[in-house]
C-alpha positions in Angstrom: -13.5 -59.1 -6.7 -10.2 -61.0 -7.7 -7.0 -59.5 -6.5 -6.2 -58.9 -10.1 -9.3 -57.2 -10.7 -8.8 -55.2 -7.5 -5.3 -53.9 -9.0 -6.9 -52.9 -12.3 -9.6 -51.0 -10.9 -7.3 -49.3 -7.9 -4.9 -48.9 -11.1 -7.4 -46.7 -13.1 -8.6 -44.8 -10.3 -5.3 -43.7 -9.9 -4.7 -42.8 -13.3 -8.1 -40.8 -13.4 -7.0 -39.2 -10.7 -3.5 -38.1 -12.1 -5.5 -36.9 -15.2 -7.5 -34.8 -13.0 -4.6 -33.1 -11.1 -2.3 -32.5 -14.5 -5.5 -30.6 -15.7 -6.2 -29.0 -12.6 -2.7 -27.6 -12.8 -2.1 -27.0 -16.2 -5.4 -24.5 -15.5 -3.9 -22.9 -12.5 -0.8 -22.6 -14.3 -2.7 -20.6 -17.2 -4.9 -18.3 -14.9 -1.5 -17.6 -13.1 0.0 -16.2 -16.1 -2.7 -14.5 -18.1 -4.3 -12.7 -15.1 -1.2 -10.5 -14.7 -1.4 -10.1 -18.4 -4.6 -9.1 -18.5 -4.3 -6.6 -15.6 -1.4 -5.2 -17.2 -3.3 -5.1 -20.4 -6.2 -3.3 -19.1 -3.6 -1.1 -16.9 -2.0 -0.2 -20.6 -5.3 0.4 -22.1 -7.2 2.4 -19.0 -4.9 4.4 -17.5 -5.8 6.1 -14.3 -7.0 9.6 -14.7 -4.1 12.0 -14.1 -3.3 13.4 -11.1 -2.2 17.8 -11.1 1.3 17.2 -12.2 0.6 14.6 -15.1 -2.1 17.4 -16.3 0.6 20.3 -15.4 3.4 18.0 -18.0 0.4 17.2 -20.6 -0.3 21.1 -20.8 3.7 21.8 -21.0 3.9 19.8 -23.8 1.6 22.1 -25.8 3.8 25.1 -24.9 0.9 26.0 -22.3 0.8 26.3 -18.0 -2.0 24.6 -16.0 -3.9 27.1 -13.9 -6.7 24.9 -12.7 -7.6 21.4 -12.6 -10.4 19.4 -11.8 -11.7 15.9 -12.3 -15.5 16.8 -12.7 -17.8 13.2 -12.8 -14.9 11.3 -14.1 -14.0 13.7 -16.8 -10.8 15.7 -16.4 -11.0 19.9 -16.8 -8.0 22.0 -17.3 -7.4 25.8 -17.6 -4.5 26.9 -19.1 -2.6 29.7 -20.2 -1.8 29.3 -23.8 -0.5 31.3 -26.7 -0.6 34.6 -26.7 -1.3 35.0 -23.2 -4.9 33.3 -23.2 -7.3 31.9 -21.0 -8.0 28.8 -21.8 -10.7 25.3 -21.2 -9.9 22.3 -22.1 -10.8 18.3 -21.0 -8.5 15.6 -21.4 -9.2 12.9 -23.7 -7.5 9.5 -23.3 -6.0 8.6 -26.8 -5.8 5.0 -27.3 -2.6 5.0 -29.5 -0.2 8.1 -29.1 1.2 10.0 -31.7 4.4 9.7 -29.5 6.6 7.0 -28.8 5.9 4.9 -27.5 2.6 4.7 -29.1 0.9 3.3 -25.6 -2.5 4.6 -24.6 -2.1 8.2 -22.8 -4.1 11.1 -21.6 -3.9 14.4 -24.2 -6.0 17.5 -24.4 -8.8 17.5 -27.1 -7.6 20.4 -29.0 -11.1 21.4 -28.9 -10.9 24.4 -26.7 -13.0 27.6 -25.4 -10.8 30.5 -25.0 -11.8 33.3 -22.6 -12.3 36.7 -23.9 -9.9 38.6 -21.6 -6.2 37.7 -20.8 -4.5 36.7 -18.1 -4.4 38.8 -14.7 -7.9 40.0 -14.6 -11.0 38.9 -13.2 -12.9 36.7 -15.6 -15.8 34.0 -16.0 -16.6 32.2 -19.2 -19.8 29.7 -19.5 -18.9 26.5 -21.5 -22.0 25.5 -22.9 -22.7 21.5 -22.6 -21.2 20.0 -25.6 -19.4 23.2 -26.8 -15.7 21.5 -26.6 -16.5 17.6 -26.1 -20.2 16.5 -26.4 -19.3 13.0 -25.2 -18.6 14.9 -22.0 -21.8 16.5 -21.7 -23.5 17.1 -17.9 -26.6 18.4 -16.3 -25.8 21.9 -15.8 -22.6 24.1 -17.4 -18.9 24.6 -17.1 -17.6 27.4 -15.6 -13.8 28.8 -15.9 -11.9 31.8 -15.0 -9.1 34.2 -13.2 -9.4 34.8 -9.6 -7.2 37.8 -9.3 -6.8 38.0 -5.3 -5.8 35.9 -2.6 -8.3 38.1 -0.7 -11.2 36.3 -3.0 -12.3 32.9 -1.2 -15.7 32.2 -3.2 -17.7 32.8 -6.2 -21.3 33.4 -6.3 -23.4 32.7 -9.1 -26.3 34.3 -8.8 -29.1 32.8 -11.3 -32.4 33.9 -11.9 -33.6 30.6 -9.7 -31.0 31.1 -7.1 -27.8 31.4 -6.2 -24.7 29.2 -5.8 -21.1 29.4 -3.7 -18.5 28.0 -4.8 -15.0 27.8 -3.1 -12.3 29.5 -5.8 -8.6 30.5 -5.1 -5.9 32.0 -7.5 -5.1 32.0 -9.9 -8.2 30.5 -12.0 -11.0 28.1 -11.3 -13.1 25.5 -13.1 -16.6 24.5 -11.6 -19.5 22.7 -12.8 -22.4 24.9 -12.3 -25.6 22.6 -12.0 -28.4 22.4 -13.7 -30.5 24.2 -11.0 -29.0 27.4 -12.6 -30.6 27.5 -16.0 -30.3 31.5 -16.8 -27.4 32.8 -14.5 -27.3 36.6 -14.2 -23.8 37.5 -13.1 -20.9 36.3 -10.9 -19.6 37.9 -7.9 -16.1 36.7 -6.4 -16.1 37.6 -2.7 -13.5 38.0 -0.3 -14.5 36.0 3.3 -16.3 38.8 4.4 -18.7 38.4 1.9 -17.9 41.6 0.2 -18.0 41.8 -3.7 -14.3 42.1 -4.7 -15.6 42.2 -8.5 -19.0 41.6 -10.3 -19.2 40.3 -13.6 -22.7 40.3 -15.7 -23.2 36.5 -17.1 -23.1 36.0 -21.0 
């Protein structure tokens, strides 16, 4: 190969390689922008389920107080006090656009709630039938809310016609996903640590 030739070729190469690098580059430059941009994005549009205080302020905003609050397979639960001295179940729906400003994606009650039969300051347990406020949200088993009255009360039993199930409870109220194990529940019982029966309440 001529020297000439040998410049032309050595030439090219170069120039292939520049090519490459510039477009190499350019991509690395437009992952490094838009991956931020599309965490942020997702961020905006998924935002992480809220933690007792966010629920506490979402409740507040609809003139109610959060007794109880649990995330229950991925789904948040809230019970509330709400007008007129009620009891009350909710979940919390992520809305994609608010109705408030700014209009970014934010967690909101469903305005689709069960309300318990008693009021405020006395023992209580009310089954949520699956589907009853959100069927999206539907589970194996029920939902279970209430008042816990005592600090003396550490547990409450639900005592089914298959068995029976403990769970931990403390005041003021409670939320629990009863499983599906319990098809026909009888009554609950909330017992102090003892095991004593501070109150027994026949199931609906």
């Amino acid at each position: 190969m001529s020297d000439a030739s040998h410049v032309r070729a050595t030439a090219g190469s170069a120039g292939i390689r520049r090519v490459k690098r510039a477009f190499v580059l350019r991509w690395m430059l437009v992952v490094a922008v838009l991956t931020p941009l599309g965490l942020v994005t997702y961020r905006c549009y998924n935002p992480p389920l809220p933690d007792h205080a966010e629920a506490a302020r979402i409740v507040e905003g609809f003139d109610g107080e959060l007794l109880a609050y649990e995330v229950i397979h991925n789904v948040p639960h809230v019970v509330y006090v709400g007008r007129l001295d009620r009891v009350t179940f909710d979940h919390l729906k992520r809305d994609r656009i608010s109705i408030e400003w700014p209009p970014t994606p934010r967690w909101q009650l469903t305005g689709r709630d069960q309300v318990a039969l008693v009021p405020r300051g006395l023992y209580s347990a009310t089954r949520v039938p699956c589907g009853a406020v959100e069927p999206r949200f539907c589970g194996p088993g029920f939902d279970l809310f209430g008042i816990v009255d005592s600090p003396e009360v550490v547990s409450l039993e639900v005592v089914c016609a298959e068995t029976r199930l403990d769970f931990p409870v403390s005041v003021p109220a409670f939320v629990i996903r009863v499983d599906a194990s319990c098809a026909t529940p009888i009554e609950y019982r909330w017992l102090d640590a003892t095991g004593e029966a501070a109150w027994v309440q026949p199931a609906d």
